[in-house]
NUZA-459034 format. One record per residue (C-alpha): x, y, z. Coordinates in pm, 1 decimal, padded with zeros to 6 digits. Example, Ala and Ser with C-alpha at 12.3 -4.5 7.8 and 13.67 -1.06 7.14 Angstrom:
<site><east>01230.0</east><north>-00450.0</north><up>00780.0</up></site>
<site><east>01367.0</east><north>-00106.0</north><up>00714.0</up></site>
//
This chain:
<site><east>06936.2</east><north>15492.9</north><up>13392.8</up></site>
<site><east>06760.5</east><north>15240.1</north><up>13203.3</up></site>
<site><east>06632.6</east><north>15364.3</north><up>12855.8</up></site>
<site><east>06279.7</east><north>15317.7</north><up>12744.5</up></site>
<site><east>06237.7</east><north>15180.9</north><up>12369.7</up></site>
<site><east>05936.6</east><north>15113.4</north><up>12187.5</up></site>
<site><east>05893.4</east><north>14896.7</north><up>11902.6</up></site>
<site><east>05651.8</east><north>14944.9</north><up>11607.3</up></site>
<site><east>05608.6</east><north>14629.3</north><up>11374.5</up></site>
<site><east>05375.4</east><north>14643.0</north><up>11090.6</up></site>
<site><east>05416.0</east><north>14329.6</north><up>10980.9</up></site>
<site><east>05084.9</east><north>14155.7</north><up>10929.2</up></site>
<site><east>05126.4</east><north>13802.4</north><up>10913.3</up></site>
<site><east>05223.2</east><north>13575.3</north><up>11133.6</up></site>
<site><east>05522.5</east><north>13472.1</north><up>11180.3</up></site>
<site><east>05617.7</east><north>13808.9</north><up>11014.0</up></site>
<site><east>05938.0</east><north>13867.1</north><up>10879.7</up></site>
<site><east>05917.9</east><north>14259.2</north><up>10936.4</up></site>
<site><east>05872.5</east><north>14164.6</north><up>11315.8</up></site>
<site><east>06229.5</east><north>13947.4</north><up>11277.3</up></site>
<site><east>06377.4</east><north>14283.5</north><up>11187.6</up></site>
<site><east>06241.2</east><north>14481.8</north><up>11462.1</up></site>
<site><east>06317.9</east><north>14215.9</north><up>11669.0</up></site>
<site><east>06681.0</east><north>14186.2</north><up>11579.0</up></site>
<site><east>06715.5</east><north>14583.7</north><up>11552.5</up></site>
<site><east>06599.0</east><north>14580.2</north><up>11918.4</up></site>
<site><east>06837.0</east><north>14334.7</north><up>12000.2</up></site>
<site><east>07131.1</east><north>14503.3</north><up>11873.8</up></site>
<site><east>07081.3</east><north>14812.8</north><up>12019.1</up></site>
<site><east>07015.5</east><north>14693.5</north><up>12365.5</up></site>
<site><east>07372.4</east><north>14512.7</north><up>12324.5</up></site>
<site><east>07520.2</east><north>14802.6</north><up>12203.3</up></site>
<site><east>07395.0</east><north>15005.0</north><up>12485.7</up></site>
<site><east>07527.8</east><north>14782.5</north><up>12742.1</up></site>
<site><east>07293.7</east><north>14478.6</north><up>12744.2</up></site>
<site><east>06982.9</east><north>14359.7</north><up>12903.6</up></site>
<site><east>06972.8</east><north>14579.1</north><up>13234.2</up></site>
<site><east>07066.5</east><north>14896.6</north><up>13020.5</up></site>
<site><east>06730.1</east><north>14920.9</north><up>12839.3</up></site>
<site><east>06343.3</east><north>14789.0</north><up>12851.2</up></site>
<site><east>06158.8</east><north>14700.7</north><up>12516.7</up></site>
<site><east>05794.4</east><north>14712.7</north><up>12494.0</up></site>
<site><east>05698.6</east><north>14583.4</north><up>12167.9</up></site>
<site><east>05351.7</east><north>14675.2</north><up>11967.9</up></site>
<site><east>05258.3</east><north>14477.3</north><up>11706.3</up></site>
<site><east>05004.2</east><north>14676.2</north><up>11499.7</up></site>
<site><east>04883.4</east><north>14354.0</north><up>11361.8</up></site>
<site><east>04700.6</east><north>14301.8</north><up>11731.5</up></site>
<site><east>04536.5</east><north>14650.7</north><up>11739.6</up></site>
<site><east>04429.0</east><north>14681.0</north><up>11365.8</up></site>
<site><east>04092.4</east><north>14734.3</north><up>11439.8</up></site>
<site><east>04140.1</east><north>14948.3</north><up>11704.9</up></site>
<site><east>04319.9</east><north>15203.9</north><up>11469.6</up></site>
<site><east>04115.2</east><north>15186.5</north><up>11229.6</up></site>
<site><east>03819.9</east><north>15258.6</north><up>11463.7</up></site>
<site><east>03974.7</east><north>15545.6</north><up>11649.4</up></site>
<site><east>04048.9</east><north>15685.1</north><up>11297.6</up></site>
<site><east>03659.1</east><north>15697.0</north><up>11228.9</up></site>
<site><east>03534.0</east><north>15795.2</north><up>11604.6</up></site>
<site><east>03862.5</east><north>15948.8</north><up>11728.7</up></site>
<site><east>03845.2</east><north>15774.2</north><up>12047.6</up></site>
<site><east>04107.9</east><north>15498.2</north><up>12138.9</up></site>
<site><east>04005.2</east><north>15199.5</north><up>12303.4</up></site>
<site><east>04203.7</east><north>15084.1</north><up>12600.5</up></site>
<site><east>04426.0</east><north>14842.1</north><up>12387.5</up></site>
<site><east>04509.3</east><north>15107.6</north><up>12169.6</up></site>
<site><east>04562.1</east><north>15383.4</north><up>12465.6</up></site>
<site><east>04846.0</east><north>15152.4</north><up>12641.2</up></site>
<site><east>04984.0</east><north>15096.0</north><up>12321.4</up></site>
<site><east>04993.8</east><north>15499.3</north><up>12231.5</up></site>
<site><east>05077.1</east><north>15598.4</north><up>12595.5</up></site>
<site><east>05372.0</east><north>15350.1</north><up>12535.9</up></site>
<site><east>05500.7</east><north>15550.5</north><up>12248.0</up></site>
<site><east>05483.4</east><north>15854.8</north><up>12404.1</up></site>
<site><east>05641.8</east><north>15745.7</north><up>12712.9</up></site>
<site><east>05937.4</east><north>15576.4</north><up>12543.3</up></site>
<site><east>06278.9</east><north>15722.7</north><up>12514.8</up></site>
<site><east>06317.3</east><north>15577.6</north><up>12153.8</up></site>
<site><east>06156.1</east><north>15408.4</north><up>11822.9</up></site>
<site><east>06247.7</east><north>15128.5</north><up>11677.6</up></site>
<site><east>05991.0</east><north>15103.8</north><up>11395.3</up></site>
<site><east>06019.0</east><north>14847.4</north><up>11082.1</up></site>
<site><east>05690.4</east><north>14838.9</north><up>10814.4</up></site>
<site><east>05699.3</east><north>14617.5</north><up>10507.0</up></site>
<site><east>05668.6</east><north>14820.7</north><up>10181.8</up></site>
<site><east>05403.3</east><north>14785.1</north><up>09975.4</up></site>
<site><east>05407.0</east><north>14961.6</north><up>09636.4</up></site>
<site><east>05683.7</east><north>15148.6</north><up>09731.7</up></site>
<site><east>05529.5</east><north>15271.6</north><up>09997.3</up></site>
<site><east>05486.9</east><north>15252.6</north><up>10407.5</up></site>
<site><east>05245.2</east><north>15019.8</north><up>10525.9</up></site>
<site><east>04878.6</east><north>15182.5</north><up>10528.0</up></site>
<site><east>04785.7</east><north>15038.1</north><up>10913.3</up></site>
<site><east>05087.2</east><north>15140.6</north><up>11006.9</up></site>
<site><east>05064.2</east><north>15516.8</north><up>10900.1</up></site>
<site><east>04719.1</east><north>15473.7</north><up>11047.8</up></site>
<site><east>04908.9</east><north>15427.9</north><up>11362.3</up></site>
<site><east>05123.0</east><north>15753.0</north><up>11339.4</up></site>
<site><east>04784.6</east><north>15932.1</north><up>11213.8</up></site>
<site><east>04659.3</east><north>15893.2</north><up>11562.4</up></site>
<site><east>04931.5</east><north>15972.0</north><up>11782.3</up></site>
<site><east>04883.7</east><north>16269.4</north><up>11980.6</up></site>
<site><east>05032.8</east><north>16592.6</north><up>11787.7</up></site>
<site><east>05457.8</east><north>16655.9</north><up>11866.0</up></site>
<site><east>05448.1</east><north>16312.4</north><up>12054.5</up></site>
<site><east>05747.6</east><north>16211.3</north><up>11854.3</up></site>
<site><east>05921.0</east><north>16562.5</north><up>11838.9</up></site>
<site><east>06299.8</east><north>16503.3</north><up>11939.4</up></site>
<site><east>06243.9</east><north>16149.0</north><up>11982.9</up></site>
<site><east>06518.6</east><north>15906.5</north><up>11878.7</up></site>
<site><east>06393.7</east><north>15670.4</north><up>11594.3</up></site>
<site><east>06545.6</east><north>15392.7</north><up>11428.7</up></site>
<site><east>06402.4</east><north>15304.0</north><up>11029.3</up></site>
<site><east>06366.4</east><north>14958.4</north><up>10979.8</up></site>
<site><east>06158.3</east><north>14796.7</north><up>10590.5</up></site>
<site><east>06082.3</east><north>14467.2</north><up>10416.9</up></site>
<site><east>06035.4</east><north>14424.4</north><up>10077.3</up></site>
<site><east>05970.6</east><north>14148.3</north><up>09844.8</up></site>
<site><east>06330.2</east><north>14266.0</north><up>09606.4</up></site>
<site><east>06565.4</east><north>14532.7</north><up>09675.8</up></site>
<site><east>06359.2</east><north>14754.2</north><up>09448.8</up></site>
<site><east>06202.0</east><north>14877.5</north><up>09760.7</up></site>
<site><east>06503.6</east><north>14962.4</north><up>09916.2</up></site>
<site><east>06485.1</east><north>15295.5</north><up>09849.4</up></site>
<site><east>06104.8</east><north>15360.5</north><up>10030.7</up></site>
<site><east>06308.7</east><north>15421.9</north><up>10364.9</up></site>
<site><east>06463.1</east><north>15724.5</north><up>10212.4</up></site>
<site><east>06164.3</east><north>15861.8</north><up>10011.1</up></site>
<site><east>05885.1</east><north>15754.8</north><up>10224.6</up></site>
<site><east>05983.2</east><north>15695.2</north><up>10576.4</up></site>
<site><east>06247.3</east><north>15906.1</north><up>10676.8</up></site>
<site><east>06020.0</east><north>16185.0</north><up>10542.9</up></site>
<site><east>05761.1</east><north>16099.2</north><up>10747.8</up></site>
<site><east>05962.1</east><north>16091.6</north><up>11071.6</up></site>
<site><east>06140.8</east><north>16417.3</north><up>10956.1</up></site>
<site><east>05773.7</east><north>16616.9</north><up>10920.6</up></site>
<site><east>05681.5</east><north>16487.7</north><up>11258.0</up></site>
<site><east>06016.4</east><north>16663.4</north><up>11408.4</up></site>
<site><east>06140.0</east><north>16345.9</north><up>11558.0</up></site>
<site><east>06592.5</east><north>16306.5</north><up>11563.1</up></site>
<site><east>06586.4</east><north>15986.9</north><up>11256.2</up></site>
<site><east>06903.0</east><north>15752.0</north><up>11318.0</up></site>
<site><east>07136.2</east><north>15802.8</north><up>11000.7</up></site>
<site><east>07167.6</east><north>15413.2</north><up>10982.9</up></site>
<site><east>06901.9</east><north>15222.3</north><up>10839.7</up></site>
<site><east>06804.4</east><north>14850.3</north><up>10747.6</up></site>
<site><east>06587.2</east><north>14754.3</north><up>10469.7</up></site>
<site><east>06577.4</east><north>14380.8</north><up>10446.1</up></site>
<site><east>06456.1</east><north>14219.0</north><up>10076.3</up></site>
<site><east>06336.9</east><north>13849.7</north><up>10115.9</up></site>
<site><east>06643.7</east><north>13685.2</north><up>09946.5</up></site>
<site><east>06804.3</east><north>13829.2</north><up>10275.0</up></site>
<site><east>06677.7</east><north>13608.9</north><up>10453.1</up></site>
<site><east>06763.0</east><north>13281.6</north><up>10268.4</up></site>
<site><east>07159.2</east><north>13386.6</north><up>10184.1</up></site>
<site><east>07424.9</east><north>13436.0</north><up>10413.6</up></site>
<site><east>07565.8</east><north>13633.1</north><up>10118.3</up></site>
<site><east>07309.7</east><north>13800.9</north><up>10023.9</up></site>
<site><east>07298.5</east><north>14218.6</north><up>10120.7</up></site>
<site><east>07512.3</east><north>14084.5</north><up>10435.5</up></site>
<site><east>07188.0</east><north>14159.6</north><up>10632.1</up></site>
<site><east>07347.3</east><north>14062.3</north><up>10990.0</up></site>
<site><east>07599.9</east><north>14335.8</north><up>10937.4</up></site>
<site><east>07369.8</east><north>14585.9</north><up>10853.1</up></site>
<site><east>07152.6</east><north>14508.8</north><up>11143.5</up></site>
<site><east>07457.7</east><north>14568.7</north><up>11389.0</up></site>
<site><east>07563.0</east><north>14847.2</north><up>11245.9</up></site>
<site><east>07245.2</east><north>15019.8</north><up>11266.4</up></site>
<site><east>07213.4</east><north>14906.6</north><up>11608.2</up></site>
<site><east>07524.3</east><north>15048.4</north><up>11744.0</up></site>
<site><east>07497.6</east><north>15383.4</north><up>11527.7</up></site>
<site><east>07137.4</east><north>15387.7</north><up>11734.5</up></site>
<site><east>07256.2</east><north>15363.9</north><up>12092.2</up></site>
<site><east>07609.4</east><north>15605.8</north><up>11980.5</up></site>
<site><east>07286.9</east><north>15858.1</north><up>11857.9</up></site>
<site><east>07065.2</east><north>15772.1</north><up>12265.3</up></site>
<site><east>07393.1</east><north>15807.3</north><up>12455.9</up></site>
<site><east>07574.4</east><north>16068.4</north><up>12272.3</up></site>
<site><east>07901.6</east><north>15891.7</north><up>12213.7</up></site>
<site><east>08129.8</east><north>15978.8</north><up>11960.7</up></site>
<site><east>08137.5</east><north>15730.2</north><up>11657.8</up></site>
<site><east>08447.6</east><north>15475.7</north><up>11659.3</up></site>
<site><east>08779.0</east><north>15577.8</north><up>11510.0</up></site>
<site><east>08812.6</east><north>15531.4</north><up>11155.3</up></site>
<site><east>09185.7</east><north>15436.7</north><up>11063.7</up></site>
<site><east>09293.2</east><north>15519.2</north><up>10779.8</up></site>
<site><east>09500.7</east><north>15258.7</north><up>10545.3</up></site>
<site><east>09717.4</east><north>15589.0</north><up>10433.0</up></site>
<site><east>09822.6</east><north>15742.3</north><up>10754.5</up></site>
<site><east>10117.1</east><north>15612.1</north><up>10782.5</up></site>
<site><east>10255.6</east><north>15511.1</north><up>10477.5</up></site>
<site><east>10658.5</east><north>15411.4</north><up>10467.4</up></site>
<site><east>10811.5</east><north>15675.2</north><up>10269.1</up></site>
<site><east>10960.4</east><north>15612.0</north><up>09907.4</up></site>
<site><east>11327.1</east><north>15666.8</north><up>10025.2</up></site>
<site><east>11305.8</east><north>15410.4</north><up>10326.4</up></site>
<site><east>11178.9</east><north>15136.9</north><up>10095.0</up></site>
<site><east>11441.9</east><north>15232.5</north><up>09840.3</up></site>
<site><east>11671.0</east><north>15228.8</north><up>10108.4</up></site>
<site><east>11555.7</east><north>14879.2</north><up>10177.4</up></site>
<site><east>11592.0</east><north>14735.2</north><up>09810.3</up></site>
<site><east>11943.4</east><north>14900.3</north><up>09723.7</up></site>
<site><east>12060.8</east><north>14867.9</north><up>10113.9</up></site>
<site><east>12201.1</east><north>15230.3</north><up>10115.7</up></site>
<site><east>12096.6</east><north>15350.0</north><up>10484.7</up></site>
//
């Protein structure tokens, strides 16, 4: 069965770093889930429909740009969502976005947290301002997250940001298929005991 994702970028220029992450978070998890054939991506870019939200939040109606988009969301089987952070915060459009979702839409719904910042001061507005939000709208929030700071971008050093991207990616589609998380092995399972390696140095079997 093929799963349904949606993405929700925020980003609002053009190109958009924040849409690199969703993109790239998107990616991952599709691989990790089994590859192309094993899930279809519809991607909204709230940048496209910013006056459409901002209209339905004054009338309340949704034009027909915005309705595929929302009807989209609701349909999917999973959120991928990535915002940049400004002032610590969530993007405003795209809270605007969630504002006019129709009530429980997301309840039980998979969703992945994706950020960019300017520094890694902003890290922390995933844990403080997004995963709240998702939380209060009863939807299942992917332990794994990826906030991505600009230096990120320019280092292959810096905050190891491929890494984290796969990671989150495969703890998604473990979360969408229900599969157990690898085996950890431990360095101090099997540890040689003290007599064999004495045995070893003096030669005394």
């Amino acid at each position: 069965m093929t799963t349904r994702i949606a993405v929700i970028t925020a980003g609002i220029t053009e190109p958009s770093s924040t849409r690199l992450l969703a993109d790239r978070l998107a990616e991952t998890t599709v691989a990790a889930l089994g590859g192309p054939g094993a899930a279809a991506v519809d991607v909204i870019d709230v940048r496209d429909i910013a006056h459409d939200v901002t209209n339905n939040v004054l009338t309340g109606f949704a034009s027909p740009a915005l309705q595929e988009r929302l009807d989209a969301i609701v349909a999917a089987d999973a959120l991928i969502v990535a915002t940049p952070i400004y002032t610590a915060s969530y993007s405003g459009l795209f809270k605007m976005l969630i504002d006019v979702l129709p009530k429980d839409s997301l309840r039980d719904k998979p969703v992945l947290l994706g950020a960019t910042g300017g520094t890694a001061r902003h890290s922390l507005a995933i844990d403080h301002g997004l995963r709240p939000l998702f939380a209060y709208l009863g939807a299942l929030v992917s332990p794994v997250a990826v906030f991505a700071a600009s230096e990120d971008w320019g280092s292959t050093e810096a905050g190891h940001l491929g890494q984290r991207i796969e990671r989150a990616g495969a703890a998604f589609a473990r979360l969408l298929t229900g599969a157990p998380a690898p085996t950890q092995v431990d360095p101090f399972d099997q540890v040689t005991p003290f007599e064999a390696l004495l045995a070893d140095v003096t030669g005394v079997a």
